[in-house]
TIDRENVEX-865869 format. One record per residue: x, y negated, z of N, C-alpha, C in turn. Coordinates in steps of 0.001 Angstrom, whole numbers, plus 500000, padded with zeros to 6 digits. Layout:
// residues N
XYZXYZXYZ...
//
This chain:
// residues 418
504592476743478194503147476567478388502764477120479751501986476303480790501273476885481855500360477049481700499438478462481782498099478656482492498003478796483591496388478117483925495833478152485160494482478619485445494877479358486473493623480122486880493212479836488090491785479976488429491857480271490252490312481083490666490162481706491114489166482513491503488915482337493352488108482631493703487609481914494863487753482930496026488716482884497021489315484264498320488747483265499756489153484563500692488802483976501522489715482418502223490431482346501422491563480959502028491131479720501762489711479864500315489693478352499778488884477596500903489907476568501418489142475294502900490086475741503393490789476981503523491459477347504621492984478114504143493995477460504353495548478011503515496169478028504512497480478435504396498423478902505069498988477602506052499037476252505127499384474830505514498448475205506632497094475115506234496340474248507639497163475477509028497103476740508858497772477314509981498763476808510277499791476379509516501199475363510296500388474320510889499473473445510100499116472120510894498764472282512269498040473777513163497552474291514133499122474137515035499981474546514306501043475128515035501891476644514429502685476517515258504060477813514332503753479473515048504196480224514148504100481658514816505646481929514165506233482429514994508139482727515479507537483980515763508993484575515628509360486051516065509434485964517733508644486597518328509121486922519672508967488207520427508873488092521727509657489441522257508497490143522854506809490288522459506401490980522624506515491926521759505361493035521926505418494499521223505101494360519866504429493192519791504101493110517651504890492176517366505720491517517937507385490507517228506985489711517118505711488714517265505850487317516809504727486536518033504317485637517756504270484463518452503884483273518432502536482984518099502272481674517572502261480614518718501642479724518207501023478048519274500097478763519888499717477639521158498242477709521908497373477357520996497791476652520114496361475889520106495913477300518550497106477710517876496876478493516710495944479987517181496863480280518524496324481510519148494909481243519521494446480192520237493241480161520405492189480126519123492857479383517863491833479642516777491380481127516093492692481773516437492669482757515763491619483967516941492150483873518148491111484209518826489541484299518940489607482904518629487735482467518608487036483408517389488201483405516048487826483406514532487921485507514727488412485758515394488287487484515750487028487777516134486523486969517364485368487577517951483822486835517290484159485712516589483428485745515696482863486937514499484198487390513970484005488518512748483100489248513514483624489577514798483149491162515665481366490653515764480953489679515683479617489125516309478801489342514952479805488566513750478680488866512552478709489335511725480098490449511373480633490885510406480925492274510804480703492655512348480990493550512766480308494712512605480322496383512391480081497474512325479149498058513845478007497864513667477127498723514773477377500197515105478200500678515668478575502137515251477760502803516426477053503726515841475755504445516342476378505904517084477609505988517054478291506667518375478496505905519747478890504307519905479254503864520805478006503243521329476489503635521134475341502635521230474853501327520641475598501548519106475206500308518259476156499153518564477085499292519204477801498387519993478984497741518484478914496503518299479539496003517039481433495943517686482006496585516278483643496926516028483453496687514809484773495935514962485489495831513167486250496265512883485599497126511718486462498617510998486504498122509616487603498819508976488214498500507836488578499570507293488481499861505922489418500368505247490695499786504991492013500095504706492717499552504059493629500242503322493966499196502376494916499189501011495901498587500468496909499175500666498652498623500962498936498643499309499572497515499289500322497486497887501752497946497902501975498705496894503669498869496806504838497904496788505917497994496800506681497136496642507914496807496812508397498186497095509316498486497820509976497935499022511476497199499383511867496547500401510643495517501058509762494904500151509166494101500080507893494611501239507946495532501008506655496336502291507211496222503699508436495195503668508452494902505696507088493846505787506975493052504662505468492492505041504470493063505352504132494000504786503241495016504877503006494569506834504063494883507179504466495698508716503089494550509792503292493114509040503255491457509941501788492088509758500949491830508256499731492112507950498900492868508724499021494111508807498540495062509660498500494892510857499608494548511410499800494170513254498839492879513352498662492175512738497610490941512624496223491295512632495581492136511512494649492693511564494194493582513024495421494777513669494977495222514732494809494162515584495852493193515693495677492439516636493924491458516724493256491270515451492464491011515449490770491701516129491352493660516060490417494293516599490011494742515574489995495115514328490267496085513362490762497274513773489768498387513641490175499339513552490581500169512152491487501081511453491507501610510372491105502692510441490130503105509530488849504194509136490181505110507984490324504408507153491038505298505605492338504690505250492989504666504859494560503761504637494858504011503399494550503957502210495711504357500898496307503094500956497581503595499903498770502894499784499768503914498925500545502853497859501396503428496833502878503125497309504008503721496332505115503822496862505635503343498224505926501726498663506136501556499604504995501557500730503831500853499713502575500663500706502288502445501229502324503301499980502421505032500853502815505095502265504133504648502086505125504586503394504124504526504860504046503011504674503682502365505441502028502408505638501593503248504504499706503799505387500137505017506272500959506012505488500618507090506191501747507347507760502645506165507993502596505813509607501027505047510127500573504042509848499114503596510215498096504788510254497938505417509100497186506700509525497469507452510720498811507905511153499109508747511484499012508162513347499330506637513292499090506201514700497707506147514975496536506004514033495276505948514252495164507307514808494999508168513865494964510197513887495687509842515914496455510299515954496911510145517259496487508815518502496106508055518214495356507128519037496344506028519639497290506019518960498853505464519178498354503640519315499555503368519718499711501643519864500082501542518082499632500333517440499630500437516140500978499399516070501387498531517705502890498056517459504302498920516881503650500673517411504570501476516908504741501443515546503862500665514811504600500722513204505889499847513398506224498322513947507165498098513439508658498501513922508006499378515656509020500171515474509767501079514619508993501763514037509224502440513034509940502170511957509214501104511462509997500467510205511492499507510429511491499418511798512928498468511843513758499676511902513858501077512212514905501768511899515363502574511083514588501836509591514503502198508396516078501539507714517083502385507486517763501382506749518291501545505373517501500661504644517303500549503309518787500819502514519642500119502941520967500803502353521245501873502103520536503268502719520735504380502629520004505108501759519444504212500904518759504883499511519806505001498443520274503799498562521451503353497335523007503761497595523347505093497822524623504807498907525730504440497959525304504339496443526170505118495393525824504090494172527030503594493484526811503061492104526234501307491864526542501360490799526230499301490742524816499508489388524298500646489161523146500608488288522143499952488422521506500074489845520622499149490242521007497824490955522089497217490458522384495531490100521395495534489097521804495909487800521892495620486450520009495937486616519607496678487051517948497129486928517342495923487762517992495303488609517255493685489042517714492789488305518245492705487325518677491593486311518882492058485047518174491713484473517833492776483195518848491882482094518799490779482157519419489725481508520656490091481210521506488800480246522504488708480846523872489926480469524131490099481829525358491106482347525017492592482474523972492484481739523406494601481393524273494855480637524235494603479718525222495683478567526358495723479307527516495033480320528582495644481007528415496422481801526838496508482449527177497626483473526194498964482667526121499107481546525641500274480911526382501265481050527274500996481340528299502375480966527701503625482244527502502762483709526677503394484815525506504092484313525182503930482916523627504780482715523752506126482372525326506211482019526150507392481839525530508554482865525365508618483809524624509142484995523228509560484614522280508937484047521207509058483576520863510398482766522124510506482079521731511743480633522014513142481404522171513092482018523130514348483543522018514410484792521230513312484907520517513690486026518883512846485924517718513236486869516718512846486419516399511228487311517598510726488063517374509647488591518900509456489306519003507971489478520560507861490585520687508191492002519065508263492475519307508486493450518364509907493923518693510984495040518185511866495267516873511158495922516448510202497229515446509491497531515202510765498970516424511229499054516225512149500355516173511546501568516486510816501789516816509689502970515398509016503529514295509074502601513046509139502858512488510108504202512813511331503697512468512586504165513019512079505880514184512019505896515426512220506755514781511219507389514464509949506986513627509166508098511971509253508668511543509567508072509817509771508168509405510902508204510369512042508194510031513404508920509450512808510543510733512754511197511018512930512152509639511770513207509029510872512490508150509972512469507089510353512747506814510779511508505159511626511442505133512978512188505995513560512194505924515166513281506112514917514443507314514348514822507913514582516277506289513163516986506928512443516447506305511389517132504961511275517294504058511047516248502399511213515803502080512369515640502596513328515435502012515014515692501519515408514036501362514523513177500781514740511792501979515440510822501726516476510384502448517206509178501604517416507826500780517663508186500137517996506677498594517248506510498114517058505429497145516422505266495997517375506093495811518216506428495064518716507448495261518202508585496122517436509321496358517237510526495480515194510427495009514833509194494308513942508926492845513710508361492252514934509147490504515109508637489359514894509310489020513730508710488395513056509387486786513958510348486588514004511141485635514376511613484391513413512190482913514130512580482038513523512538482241512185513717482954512651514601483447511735515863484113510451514970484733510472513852485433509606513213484031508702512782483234509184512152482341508800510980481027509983510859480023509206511396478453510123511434478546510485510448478517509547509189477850510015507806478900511526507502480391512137507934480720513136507746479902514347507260479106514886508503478513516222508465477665515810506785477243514820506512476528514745504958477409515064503784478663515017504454479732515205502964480292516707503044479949517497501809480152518616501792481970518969501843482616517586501312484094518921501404484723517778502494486222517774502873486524517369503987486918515817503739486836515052504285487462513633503732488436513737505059489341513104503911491017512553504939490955510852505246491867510506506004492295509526506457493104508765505937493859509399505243494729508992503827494766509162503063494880508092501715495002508721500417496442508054500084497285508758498840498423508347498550498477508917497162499187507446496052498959507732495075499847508188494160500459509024493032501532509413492097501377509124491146502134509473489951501892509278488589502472510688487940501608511272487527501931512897486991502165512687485501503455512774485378503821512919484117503546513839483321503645514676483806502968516285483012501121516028482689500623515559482887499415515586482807499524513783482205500381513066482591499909511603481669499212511026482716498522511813484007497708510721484448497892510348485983496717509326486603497169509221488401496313510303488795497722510294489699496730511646490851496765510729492019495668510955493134495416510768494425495262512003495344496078511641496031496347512747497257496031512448498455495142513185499020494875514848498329493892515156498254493267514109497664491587514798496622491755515588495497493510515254495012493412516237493356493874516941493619494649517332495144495503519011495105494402519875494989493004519957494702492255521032494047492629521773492822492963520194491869492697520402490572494624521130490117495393521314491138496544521692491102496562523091491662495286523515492208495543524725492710495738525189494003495890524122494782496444524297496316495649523890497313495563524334498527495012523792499625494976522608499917494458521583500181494860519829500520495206520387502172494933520468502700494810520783504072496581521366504128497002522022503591498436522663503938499847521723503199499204520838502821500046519627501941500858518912502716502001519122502456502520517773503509502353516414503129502478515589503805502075514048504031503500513554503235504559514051504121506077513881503798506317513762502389505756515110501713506041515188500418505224514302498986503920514053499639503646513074499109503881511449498592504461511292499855504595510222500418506225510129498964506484511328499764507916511337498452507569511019496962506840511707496493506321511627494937505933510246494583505165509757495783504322508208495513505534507138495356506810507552495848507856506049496025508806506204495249508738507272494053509930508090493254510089506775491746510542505846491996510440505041491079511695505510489725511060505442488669511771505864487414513094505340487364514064506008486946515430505619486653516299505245488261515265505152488936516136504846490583516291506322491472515239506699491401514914508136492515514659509218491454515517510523491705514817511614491010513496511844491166512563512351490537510926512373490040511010513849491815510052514333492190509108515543492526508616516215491505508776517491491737508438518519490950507536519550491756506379519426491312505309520182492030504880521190491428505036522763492238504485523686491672502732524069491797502063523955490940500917523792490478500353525825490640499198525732490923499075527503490247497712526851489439497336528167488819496064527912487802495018526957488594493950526320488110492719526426488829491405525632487998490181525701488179489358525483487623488409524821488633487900523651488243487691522626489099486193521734488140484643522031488866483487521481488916483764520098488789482863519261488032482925517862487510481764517782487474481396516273487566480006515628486837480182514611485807480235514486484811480670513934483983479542512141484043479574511312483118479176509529483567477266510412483458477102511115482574475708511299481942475124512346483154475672512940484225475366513158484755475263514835485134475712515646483791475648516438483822477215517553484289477254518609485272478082519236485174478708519520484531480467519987484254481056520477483561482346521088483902483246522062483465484216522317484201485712522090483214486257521880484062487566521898483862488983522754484315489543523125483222490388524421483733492000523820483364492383523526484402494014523406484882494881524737484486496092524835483695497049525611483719497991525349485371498090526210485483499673526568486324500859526280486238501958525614486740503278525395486218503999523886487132504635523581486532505878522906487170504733521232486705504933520235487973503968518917487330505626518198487654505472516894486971506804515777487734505877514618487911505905514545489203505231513461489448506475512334489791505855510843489425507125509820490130506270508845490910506300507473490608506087506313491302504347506098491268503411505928492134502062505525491563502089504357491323502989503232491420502637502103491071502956501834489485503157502814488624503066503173487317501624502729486569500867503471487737499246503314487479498116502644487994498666502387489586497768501972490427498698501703491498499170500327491412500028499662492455499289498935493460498142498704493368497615497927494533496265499039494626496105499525495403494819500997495046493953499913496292493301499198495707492163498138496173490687498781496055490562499875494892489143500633494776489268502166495439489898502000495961490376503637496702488684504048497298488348503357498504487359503322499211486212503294498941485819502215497603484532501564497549483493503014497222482276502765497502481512503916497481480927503959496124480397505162496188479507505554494638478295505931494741477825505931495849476762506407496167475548505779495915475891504311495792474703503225495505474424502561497018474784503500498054474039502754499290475798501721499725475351500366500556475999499898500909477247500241501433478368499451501395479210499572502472478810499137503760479838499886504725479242499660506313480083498426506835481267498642505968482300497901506408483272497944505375484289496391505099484984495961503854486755497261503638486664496953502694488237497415502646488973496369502076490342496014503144491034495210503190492390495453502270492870494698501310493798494802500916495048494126501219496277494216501028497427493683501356498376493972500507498339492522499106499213492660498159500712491599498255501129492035498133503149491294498200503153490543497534502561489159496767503117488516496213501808487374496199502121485888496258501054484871496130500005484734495381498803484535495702497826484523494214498502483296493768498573483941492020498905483195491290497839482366490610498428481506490517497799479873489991498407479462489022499570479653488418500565478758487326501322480203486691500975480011485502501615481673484651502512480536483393503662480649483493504797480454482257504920481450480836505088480876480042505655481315478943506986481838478632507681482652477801509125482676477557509353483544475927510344482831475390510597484066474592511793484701475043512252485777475632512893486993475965513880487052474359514901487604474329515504487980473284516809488618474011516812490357473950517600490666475100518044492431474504518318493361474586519075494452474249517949495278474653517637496481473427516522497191473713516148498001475310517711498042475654517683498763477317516813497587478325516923496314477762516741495277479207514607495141478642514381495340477373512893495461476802512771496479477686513049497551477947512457498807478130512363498583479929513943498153480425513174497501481961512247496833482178512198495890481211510753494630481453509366495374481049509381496413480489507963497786480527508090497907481479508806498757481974508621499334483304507876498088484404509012497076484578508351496180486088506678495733485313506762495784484285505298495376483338504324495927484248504657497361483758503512498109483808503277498588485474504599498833486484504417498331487893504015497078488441504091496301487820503571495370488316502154493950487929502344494123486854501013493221486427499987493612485568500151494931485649498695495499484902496822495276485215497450494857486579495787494865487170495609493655487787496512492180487467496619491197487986494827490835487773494754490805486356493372490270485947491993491247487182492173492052486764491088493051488072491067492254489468492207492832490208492270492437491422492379490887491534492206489909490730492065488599491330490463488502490696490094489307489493488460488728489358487456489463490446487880490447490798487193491404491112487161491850493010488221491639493516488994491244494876489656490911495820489637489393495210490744488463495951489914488164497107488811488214497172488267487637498742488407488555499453488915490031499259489000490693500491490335491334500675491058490518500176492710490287499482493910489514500592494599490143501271495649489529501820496945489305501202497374487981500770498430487552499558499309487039500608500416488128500076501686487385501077502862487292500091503503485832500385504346485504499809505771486808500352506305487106498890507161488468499318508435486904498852508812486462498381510030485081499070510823484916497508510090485808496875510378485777495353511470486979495373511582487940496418512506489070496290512047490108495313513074490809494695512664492060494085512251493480494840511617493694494288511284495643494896512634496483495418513443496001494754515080496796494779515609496145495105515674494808495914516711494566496590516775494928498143517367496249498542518280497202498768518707496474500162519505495669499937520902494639500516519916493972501349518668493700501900518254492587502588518912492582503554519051490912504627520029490721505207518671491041506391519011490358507649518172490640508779517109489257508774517689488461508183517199486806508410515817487308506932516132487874505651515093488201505167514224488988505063514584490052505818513209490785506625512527490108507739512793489481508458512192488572509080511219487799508640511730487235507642510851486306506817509682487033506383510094487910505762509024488845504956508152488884505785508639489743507241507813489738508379506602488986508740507522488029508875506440485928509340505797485800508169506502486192507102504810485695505825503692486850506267503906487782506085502698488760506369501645488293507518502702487965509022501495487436509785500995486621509382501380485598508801500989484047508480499567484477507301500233485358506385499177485500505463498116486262505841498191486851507187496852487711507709495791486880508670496954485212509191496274485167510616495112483990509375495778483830508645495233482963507679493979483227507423493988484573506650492767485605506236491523485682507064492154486389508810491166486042509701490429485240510052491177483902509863489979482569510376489249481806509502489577482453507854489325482199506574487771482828506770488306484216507182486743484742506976485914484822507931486077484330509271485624484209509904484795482607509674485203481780509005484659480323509025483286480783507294483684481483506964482623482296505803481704483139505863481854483193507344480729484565507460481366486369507370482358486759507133482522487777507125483927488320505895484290489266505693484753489796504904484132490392503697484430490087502114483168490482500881483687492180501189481820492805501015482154494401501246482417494647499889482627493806498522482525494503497398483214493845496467
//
């Protein structure tokens, strides 16, 4: 049985086809890797300074003078986040500036380099430097377990015996190799170590001095097992006891990409603390945190595409949209199956479940028009092994699916703030 759905983004009149019909964008040898037609570059051109004319942000530091600023919101996805890389470089290239960045496991990754080149005033081509000397092989150095965890089907029960590993340790892989690459990234290079080195000030954003505690530049999301619920970092290192300001970025970033059964979990030491609330009715109330050991793992457990990170509560408008950038096509055609498979391969298909299509219904009723859908090529999160020819690809969909976006919303009037 197929269902069909379709909800209305900024592409409908305007798809990815009509950008081929313009002409091709190739990898080439400037500083953001790719390369379209004249005639594509010029549309996409016109469809930029359009946004900036009617969609654009009056910012009452520069003399009212209109910029297009964005929030944005990276979806997880693991390998699959070299798209991520095309998206973003499209958007700057458009004249987007980024105000806030969340992003989960991989999308983590890949905000808190974007944060960290904004914070520093960096060329934002330095992301894909960054990310091309990422090499993904060096997560997995060890074991054929995660075959069997991309093919649940099938040839699982022969490679079970590898789960042997499992009852002995809290994941196959340590996920140190993270560290070992994106230390050296965010410190040496962008100057950012700890979520203090990302606070936003009034020079960032007038409305600041009105907000009593500090707002960051990044948020990054976990899943706290000890508590059952999502944390966002680092608005909840209150409710853990700790400074947000003395937090590393690094270590977050670690907790947010710790996917179950692949990467050992983070273990965060918590101290007491007691933490002011307003509850829906309006009234104060408090809440008192114990002290102790939390395990946080993957946020895309809970919140794989963090699309509401930004939106305000205040009642007064947004100034400007927050942009999302999810890995996989809006879907249009949903299949049926009956599954009949070994309780280990049920319990994988929870997991990618609940990482992955929990909020399909939300984020397509609720914000596909301010939604960048890039075809990820039908790859998995874990495939590890990409060759060079399919990061590439990944690459070219992301631009394709951003330059798309731009002239989408530019022929609409703007980007939806809500």
């Amino acid at each position: 049985m197929v269902v069909r759905h379709h909800h209305a983004t900024p592409s409908d009149g305007w798809s990815p086809a009509d950008v081929g019909a313009l002409g091709s964008i190739v990898l080439g040898d400037g500083p953001r890797g790719y390369r379209r037609s004249d005639e594509l570059q010029a549309a996409f051109d016109e469809s930029a300074e359009t946004l900036r004319q009617v969609d654009g942000w009056p910012n009452p530091s520069n003399d009212g003078r209109r910029e297009l600023r964005a929030d944005l919101a990276l979806e997880g996805g693991g390998v699959k986040g070299v798209a991520l890389v095309g998206a973003v470089l499209v958007l700057d290239e458009a004249g987007y500036r980024f105000h806030r960045v969340a992003g989960t496991s991989a999308g983590a990754v890949t905000a808190s380099i974007v944060a960290g080149i904004v914070q520093s005033g960096g060329d934002m081509s330095a992301l894909r430097t960054a990310l091309q000397s990422l090499d993904f092989r060096k997560f997995m150095p060890e074991g054929r377990l995660h075959d069997a965890m991309g093919h649940v089907a099938g040839h699982f029960a022969g490679l079970v015996a590898d789960a042997a590993i499992l009852t002995q340790r809290e994941g196959l892989y340590t996920g140190d190799y993270l560290d070992e690459w994106l230390e050296p990234i965010l410190h040496d290079q962008l100057g950012v170590r700890t979520f203090g080195d990302l606070v936003l000030s009034s020079v960032d954003d007038p409305e600041i001095g009105e907000s009593a505690s500090p707002q960051y530049r990044l948020a990054v999301y976990t899943s706290d097992l000890t508590r059952a619920r999502l944390a966002c970092l680092p608005a909840d290192y209150p409710s853990y006891g700790v400074d947000p300001k003395r937090q590393s970025i690094v270590g977050a970033v670690r907790a947010s990409m710790s996917v179950p059964f692949y990467f050992e979990p983070v273990h965060f030491q918590a101290e007491e603390a007691t933490v002011e609330i307003v509850t829906p009715g309006g009234a104060p109330t408090t809440v008192r945190f114990p002290g102790g050991t939390h395990t946080w793992v993957d946020g895309g457990l809970l919140a794989k595409f963090p699309i509401h990170t930004f939106d305000r509560e205040d009642g007064r408008p947004p100034r400007w949209p927050t942009i999302g950038v999810k890995l996989s096509r809006f879907a249009v055609d949903y299949t049926t199956s009956d599954f009949r498979e070994s309780a280990i391969a049920v319990a994988v298909r929870c997991l990618k479940t609940m990482m992955n299509e929990w909020e399909t219904v939300t984020s397509h009723g609720t914000t596909a028009g301010r939604t960048i859908y890039v075809d990820n090529d039908g790859l998995s999160s874990m495939d590890f092994d990409l060759t060079d020819e399919q990061q590439d690809r990944l690459f070219l969909n992301g631009v394709r699916a951003a330059t798309s976006f731009v002239i989408a919303a530019a022929r609409q009037g703007g980007v939806p703030r809500r």
